[in-house]
KEKE-3310 file (N, C-alpha, C; in steps of 0.2 Angstrom, whole numbers, plus 5000, padded with zeros to 4 digits):
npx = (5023:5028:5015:5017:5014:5006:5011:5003:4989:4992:4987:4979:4978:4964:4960:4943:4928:4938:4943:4946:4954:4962:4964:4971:4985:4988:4990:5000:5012:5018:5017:5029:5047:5049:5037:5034:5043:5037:5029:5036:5045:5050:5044:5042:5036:5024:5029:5021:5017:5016:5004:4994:4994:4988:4978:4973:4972:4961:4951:4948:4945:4932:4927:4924:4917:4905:4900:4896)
npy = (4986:4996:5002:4999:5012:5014:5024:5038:5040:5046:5062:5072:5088:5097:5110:5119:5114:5108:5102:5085:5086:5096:5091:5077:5084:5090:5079:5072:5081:5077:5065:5052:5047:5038:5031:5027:5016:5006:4998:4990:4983:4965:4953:4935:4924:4910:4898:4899:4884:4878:4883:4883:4868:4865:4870:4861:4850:4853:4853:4841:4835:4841:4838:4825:4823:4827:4818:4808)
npz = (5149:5135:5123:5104:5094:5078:5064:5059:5050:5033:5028:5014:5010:5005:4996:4997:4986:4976:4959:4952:4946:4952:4964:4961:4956:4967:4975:4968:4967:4984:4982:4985:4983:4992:4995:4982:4986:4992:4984:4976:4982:4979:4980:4986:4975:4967:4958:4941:4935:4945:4954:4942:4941:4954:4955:4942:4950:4959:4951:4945:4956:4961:4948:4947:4960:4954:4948:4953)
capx = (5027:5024:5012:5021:5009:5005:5010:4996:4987:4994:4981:4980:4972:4963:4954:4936:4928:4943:4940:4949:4961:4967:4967:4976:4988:4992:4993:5006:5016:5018:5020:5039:5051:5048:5028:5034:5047:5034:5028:5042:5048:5050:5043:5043:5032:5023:5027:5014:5017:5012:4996:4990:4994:4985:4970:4970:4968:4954:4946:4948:4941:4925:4923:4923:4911:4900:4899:4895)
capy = (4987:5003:5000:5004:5016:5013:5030:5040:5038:5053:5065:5076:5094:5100:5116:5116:5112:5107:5097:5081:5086:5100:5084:5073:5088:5090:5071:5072:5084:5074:5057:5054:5040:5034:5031:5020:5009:5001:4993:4989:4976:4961:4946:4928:4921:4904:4897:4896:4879:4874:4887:4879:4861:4863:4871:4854:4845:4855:4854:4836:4832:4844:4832:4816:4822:4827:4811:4801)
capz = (5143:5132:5115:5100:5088:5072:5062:5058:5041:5031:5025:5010:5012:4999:4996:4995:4981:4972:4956:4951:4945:4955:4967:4958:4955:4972:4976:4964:4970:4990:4983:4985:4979:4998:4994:4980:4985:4995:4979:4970:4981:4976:4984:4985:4972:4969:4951:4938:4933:4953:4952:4936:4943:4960:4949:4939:4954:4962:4945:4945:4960:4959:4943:4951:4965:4950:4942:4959)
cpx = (5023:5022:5015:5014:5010:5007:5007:4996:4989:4988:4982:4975:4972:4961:4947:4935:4934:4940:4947:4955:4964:4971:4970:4985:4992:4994:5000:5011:5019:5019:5028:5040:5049:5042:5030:5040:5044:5031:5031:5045:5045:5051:5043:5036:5030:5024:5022:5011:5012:5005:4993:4990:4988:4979:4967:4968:4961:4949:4943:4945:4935:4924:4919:4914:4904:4895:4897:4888)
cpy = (4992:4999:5003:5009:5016:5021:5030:5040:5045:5056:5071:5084:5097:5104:5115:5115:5111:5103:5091:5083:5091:5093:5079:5078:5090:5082:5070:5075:5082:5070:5057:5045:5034:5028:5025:5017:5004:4998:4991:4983:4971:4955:4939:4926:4913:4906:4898:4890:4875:4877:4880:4871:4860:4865:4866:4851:4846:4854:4846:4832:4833:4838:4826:4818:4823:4821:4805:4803)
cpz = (5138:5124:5109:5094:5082:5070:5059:5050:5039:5026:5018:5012:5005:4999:4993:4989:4973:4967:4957:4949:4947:4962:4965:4957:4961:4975:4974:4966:4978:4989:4981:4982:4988:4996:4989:4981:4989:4991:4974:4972:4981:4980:4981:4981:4972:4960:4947:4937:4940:4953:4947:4939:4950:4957:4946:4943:4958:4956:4943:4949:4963:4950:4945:4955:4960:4948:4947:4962)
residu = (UNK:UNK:UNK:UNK:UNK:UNK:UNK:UNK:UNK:UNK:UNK:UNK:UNK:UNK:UNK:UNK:UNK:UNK:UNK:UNK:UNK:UNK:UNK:UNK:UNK:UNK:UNK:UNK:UNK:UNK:UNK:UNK:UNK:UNK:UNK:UNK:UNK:UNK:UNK:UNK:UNK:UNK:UNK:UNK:UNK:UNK:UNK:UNK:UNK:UNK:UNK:UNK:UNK:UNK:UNK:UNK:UNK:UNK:UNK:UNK:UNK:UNK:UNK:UNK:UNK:UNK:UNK:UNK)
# end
């Protein structure tokens, strides 16, 4: 069975001693709408309310062990 290949990491080429911000300036220019719609979407999240609650119980039961 043939292995599928990861697409290769995409590189930027910069001209030598480029400063910051001529590198940021060409960044800039290649990042496409593609680039970010990989962090735009919108996953499943876990409540706060549940967070915060599972947090009390772990805090509750490093108490206890304290106190024994």
């Amino acid at each position: 069975m043939a292995r599928k290949r990861k697409p290769p990491v995409p590189t930027l080429e910069v001209p030598p001693n480029a400063t910051l911000r001529q590198i940021y300036t060409i960044y800039r220019k290649t990042f496409s709408a593609a680039d970010l719609q990989k962090y735009t979407k919108i996953e499943p999240t876990v409540p706060m309310a549940k967070v915060l609650a599972d947090m009390e119980k772990v805090l509750e039961q490093e108490n206890r062990k304290r106190k024994k």
